[in-house]
VOGU-3710 file (C-alpha; in Angstrom, 3 decimals, decimal comma):
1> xxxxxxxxxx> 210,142/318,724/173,670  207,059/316,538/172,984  207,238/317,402/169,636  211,424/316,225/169,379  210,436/312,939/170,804  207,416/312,634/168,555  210,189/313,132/165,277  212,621/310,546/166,802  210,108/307,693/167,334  208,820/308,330/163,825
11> xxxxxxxxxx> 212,278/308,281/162,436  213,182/304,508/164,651  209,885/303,204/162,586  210,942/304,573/159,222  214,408/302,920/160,277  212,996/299,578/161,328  211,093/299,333/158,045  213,873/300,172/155,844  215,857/297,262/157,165  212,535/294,629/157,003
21> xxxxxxxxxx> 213,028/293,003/161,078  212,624/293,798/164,235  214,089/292,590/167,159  211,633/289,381/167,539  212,343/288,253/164,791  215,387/286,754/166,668  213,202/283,983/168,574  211,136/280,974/167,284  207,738/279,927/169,343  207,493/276,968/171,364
31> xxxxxxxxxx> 204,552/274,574/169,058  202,595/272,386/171,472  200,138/269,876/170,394  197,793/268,061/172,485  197,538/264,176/172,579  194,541/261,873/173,751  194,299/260,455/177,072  194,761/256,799/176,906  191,653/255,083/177,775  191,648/253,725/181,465
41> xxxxxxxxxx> 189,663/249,772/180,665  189,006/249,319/184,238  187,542/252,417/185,102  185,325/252,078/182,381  184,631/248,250/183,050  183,890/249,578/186,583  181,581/252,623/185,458  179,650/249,892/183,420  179,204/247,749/186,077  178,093/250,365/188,443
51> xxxxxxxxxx> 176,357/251,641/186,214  173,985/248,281/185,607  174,330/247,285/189,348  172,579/250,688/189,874  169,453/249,989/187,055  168,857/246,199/188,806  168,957/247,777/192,178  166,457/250,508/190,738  164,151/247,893/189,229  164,123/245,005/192,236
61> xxxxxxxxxx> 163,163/248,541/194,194  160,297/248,913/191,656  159,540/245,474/191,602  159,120/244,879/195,398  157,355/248,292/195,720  154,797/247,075/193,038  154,164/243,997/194,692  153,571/245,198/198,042  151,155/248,163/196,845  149,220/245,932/194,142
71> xxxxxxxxxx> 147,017/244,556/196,599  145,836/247,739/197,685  145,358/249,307/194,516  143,641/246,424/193,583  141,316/246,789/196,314  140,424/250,273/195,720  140,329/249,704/192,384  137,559/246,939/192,824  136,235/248,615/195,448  135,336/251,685/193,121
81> xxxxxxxxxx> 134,470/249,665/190,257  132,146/247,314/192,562  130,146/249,818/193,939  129,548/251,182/190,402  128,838/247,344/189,344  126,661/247,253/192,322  124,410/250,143/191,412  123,261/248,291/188,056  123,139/244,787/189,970  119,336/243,614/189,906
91> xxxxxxxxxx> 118,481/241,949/193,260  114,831/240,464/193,993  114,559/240,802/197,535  110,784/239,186/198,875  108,916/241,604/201,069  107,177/240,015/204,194  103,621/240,250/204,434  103,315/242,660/207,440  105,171/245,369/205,530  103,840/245,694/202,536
101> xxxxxxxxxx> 99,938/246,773/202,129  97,848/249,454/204,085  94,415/249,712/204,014  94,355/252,727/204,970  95,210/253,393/201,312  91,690/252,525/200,251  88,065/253,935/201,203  86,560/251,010/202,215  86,250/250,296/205,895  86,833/246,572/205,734
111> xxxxxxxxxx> 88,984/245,284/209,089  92,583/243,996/207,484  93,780/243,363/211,698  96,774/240,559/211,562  95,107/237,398/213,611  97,136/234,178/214,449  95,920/231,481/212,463  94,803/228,251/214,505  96,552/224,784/212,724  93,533/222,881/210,736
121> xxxxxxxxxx> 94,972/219,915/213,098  93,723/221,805/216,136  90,361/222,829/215,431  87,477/220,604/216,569  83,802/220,534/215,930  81,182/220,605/218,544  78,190/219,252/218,995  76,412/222,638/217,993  78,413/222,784/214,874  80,639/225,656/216,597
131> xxxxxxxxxx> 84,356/225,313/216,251  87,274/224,905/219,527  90,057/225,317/219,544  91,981/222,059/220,985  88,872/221,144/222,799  87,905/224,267/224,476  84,099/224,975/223,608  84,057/228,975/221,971  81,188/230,738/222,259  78,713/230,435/219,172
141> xxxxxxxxxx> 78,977/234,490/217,798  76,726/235,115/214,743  77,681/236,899/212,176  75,685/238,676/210,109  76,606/239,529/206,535  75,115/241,243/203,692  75,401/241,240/199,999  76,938/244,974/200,251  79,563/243,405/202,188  80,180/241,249/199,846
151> xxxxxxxxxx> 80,325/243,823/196,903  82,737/246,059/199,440  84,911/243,069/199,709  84,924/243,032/195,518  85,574/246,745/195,594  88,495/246,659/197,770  90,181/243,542/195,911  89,332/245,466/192,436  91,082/248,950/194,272  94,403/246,618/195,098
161> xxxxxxxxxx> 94,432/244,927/191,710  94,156/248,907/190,454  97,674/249,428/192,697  99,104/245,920/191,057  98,932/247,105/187,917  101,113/250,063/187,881  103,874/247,528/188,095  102,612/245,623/184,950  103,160/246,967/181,091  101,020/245,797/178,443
171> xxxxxxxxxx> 104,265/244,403/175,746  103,247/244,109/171,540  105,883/241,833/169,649  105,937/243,553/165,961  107,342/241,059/163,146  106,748/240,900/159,401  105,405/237,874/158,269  104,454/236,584/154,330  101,561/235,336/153,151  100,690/232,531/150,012
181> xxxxxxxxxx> 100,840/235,231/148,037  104,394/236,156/148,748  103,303/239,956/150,195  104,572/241,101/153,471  102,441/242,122/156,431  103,105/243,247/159,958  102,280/240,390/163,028  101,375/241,768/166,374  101,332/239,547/169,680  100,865/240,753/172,927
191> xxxxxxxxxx> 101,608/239,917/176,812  101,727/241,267/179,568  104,930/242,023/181,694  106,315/242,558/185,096  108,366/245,395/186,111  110,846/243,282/188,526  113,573/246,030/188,678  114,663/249,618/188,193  118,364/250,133/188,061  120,375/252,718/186,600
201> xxxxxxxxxx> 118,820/253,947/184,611  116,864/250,976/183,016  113,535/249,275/184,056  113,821/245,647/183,570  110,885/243,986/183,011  109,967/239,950/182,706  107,537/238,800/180,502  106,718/235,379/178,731  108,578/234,371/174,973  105,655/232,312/174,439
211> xxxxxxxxxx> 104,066/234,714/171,500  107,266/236,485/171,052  109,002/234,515/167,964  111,219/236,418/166,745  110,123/239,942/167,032  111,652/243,454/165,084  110,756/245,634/167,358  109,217/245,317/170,994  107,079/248,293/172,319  105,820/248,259/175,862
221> xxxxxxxxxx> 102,897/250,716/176,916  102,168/251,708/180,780  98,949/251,450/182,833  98,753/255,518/181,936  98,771/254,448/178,744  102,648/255,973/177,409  104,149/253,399/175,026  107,945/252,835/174,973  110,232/250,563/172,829  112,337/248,208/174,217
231> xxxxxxxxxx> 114,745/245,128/173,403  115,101/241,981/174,974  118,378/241,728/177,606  118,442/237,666/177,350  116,025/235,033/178,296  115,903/231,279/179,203  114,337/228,833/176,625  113,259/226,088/179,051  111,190/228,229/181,368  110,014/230,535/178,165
241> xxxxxxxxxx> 111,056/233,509/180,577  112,458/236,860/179,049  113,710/239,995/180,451  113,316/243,399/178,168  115,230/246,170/178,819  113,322/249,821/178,956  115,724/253,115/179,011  113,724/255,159/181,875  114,507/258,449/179,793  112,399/257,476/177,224
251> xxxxxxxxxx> 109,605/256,799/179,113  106,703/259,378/178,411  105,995/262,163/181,155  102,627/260,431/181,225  103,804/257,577/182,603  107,121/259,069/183,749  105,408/259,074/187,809  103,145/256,482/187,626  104,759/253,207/187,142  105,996/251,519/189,882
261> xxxxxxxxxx> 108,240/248,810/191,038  106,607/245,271/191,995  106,731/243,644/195,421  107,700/240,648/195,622  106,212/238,146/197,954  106,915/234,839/199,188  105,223/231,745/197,116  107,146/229,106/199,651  104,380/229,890/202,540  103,113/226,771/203,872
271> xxxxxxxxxx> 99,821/228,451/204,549  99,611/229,427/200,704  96,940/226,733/200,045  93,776/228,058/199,753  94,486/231,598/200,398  92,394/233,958/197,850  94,272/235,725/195,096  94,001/238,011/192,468  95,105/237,137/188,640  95,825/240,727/187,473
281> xxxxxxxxxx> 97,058/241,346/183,884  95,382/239,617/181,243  94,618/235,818/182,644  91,500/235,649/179,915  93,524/237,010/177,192  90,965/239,555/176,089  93,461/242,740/176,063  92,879/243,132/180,149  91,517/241,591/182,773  91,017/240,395/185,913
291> xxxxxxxxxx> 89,760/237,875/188,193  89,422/236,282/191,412  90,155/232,883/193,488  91,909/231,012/195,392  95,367/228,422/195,220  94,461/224,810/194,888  97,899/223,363/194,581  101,661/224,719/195,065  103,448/221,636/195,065  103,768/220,588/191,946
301> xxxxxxxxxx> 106,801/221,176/190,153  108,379/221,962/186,086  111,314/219,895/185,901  114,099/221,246/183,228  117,585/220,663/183,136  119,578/221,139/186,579  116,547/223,213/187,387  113,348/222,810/188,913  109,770/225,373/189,448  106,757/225,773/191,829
311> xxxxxxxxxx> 103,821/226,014/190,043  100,836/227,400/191,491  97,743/226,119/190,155  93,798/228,543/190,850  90,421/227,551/190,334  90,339/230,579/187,959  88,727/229,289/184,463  91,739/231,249/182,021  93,110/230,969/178,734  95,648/228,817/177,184
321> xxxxxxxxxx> 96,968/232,266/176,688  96,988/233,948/179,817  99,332/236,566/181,205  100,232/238,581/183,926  100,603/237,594/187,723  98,904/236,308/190,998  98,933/238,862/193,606  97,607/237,860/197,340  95,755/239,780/199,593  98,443/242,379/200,352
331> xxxxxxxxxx> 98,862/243,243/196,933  102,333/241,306/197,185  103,311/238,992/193,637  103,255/235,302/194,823  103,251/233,773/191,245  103,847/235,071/187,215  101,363/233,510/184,928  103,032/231,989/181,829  101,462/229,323/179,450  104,410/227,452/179,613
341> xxxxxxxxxx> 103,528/226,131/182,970  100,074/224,894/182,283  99,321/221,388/184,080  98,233/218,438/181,793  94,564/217,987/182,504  93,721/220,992/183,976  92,434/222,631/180,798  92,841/226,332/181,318  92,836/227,049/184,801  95,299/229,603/185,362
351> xxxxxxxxxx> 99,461/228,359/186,920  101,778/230,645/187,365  105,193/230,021/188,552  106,069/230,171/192,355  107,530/233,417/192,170  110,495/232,380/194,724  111,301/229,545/192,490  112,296/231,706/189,547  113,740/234,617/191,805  117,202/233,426/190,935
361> xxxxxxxxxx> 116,540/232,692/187,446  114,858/236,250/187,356  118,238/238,037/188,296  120,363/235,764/185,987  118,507/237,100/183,409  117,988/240,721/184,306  122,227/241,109/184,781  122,700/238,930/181,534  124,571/236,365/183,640  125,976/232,899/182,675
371> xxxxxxxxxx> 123,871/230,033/184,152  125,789/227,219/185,208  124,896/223,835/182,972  125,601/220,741/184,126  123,363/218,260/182,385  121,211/217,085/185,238  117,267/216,052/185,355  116,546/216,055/189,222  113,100/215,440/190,722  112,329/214,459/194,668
381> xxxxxxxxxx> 111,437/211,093/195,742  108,028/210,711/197,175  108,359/210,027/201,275  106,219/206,478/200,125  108,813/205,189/197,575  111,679/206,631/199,732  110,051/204,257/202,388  108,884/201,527/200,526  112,569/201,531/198,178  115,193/202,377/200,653
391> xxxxxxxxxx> 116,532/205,654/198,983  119,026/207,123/201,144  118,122/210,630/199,350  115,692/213,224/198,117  117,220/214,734/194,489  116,782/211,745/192,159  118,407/211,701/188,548  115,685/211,292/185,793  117,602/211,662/182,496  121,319/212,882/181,572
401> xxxxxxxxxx> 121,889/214,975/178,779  123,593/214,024/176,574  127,632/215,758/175,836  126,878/217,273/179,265  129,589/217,344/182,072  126,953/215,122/183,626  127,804/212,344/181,240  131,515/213,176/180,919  131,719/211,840/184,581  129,635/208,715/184,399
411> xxxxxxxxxx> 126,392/209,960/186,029  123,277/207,627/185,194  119,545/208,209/185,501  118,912/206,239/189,079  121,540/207,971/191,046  120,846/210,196/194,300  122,965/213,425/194,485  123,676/213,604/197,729  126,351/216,045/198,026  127,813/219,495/196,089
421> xxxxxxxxxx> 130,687/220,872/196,506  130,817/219,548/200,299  127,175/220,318/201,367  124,490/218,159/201,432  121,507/218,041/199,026  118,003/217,491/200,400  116,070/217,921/197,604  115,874/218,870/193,639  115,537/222,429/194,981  118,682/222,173/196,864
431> xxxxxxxxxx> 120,546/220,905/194,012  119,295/224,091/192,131  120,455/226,643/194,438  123,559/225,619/194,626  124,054/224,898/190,714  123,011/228,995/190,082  125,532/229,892/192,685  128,401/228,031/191,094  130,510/230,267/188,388  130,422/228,281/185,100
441> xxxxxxxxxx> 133,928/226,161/184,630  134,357/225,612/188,455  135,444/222,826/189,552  132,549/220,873/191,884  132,965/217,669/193,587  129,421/216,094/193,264  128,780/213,273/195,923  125,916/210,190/195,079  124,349/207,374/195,790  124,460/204,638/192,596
451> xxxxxxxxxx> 122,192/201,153/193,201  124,521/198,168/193,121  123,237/194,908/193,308  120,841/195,056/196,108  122,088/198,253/197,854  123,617/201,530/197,751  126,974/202,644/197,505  128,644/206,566/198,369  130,586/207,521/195,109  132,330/210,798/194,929
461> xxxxxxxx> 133,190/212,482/191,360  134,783/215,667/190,245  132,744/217,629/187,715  133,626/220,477/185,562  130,661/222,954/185,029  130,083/225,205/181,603  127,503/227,663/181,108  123,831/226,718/179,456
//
């Protein structure tokens, strides 16, 4: 039966391919084509303006959000940056004179016990040549003293200049000079130099530019005797000061333990006349030296331009030459010894500068700082003239430089500064402070008093400072 039906469907094909259709062949297909949606404008007008509404919405967020976390980001960022500034700052900070030197440090049994000091004003003489004390007779105590105390007093002073002079290097400007005969040789000058500062990791150490000229190569060589190159950082052409720069990891392992930092003392000490010193360094200019006295004047004063310097004058017969510092009795630096500040008539008796005088200047230098120029000679009126002249001030105008910011504002030689920047002004070293604490191109109101006729008159000018 399968195999019947199997035979009939063949035969229906054979049939249906004899007569060439089938039964669809009757119908057509429905064709369908498919046509573009016609745009919608104000959707799309509406997209785009949502669309853009959204990005301004997105950026006035990103704006405000800026603004309002700026400040703090700024702060940390300054804060991280500032302690990392702060950790190559150089600061001169004096040391008081009851924390610096021990005796204990040295074998010789002198007595270094702090006493009061009695006023020269009240100390009288008795009859018996003994000394009171605001008229109270003392008992006359002898004191007995022998050359060997003398020589241990030497000794000890000699021991304490020893200590000093870890914190000084011996410095050798190298530059190549020509002779008539056109051939070049090598020219060698030497000084002696203070190490002021270690930070980071670079000693900075002050010296003078008096024999320096234009060196090509600085070396500077320790008390232990390593020698180190070195460049200069900047220096100050008035004063003749100069900072050099030492990397501490190329410092020999000689000297690698031995150098030390200086202390700083304090050469503002009203008591500072007379007191013994030490000149350690090279004062006779023989290679090194040292010697010993005592201040006979720290009131005069270097006057340079908006700046003005204690020098410290010694009976200590020198050289025109001299270098190196004046230490007192506690091994503390009270003045730098520069031939620059030699006094006119004093032939060569060692001055130094008052070491708190040129602090400031010091640090300028050693972070390669602007100073602040503003054109200004000032010295201080003597308390007689002040009297005798009626000048309602201390700082008194000598000379105006010329092009300065000074003269752009009318300032004349004769005039009292008075005020800066809305605090009074005592004195030329007043003025000074304040000038090295201004940023170069602030804007300063500078207050004075100008003679007219027969008296004074307040006048009140704005200045605009620029850098040196």
């Amino acid at each position: 039966m399968k195999k019947e039906e199997l035979d009939e469907n063949k035969l229906n094909d054979e049939d249906i391919a004899e007569t060439g259709h089938d039964e669809s062949s009757d119908y057509e297909f429905i064709r369908e084509s498919i046509r573009k949606r016609p745009v919608n404008r104000k959707k799309v007008v509406k997209k785009m303006l949502l669309t853009a509404g959204s990005a301004v919405l997105f950026a006035t967020i990103a704006c405000l959000t800026f603004l309002l976390l700026e400040p703090v980001l700024d702060r940390m960022i300054n804060k991280k940056s500032g302690d990392e500034t702060d950790l190559n700052k150089v600061t001169l900070n004096e040391t008081p004179e009851d924390e610096t030197w021990d005796s204990s440090d040295i074998d010789v049994a002198i007595d270094d016990t702090p006493y009061e000091e009695t006023p020269i004003e009240d100390l009288n003489l008795n009859d018996d040549g003994s000394v009171s004390s605001n008229g109270v007779i003392t008992e006359n105590v002898s004191i007995s003293l022998t050359l060997d105390d003398y020589q241990l007093i030497h000794r000890k002073m000699y021991i304490l200049s020893q200590q000093v002079r870890k914190s000084l290097v011996d410095v050798t400007f190298i530059s190549s000079d020509m002779d008539v005969l056109n051939d070049t040789y090598l020219s060698t000058n030497r000084t002696m130099g203070l190490i002021v500062a270690e930070s980071g990791s670079d000693l900075y150490v002050l010296v003078s530019d008096s024999n320096a000229g234009k060196p090509e190569s600085i070396t500077a060589t320790f008390s232990d005797g390593g020698t180190v190159d070195c460049e200069i950082k900047s220096r100050d052409k008035d004063t003749g000061l100069m900072i050099l720069q030492v990397p501490v990891d190329s410092i020999p392992s000689e000297a690698a333990n031995s150098y030390k930092v200086a202390t700083i003392g304090s050469s503002s000490n009203k008591t500072l006349l007379g007191n013994a010193i030490i000149a350690v360094g090279d004062p006779l200019s023989v290679g090194e030296s040292i010697c010993y006295g005592a201040v006979t004047s720290n009131t005069l004063y270097a006057g340079y331009t908006d700046s003005s310097y204690q020098i410290i004058t010694t009976d200590i017969i020198g050289n025109q030459n001299a270098s190196g510092v004046l230490v007192n009795t506690r091994g503390q630096v009270i003045g730098f010894i520069s031939p620059k500040c030699q006094v006119e008539g004093m032939g060569n008796m060692v001055c130094a500068y008052g070491i708190s005088s040129i602090t400031d200047l010091v640090e300028k230098l050693s972070n390669d700082s602007d100073i602040t120029y503003i054109g200004l000679h000032i010295t201080n009126v003597t308390p007689d003239a002040k009297a005798t002249l009626g000048i309602p001030g201390n700082a008194y105008i000598t000379k105006v430089e010329n092009n300065s910011p000074a003269s752009a504002i009318g300032l004349m030689p004769g005039d009292i500064i008075t005020g800066y920047d809305g605090e009074y002004v005592g004195s030329a070293e007043e003025y000074m402070r304040k000038v090295y604490a201004t940023t170069p191109g602030a804007e300063v109101k500078i207050k004075f008093q100008r003679l007219n006729g027969d008296k004074y008159e307040e006048l009140t000018e704005t200045i605009v400072t620029t850098t040196r």
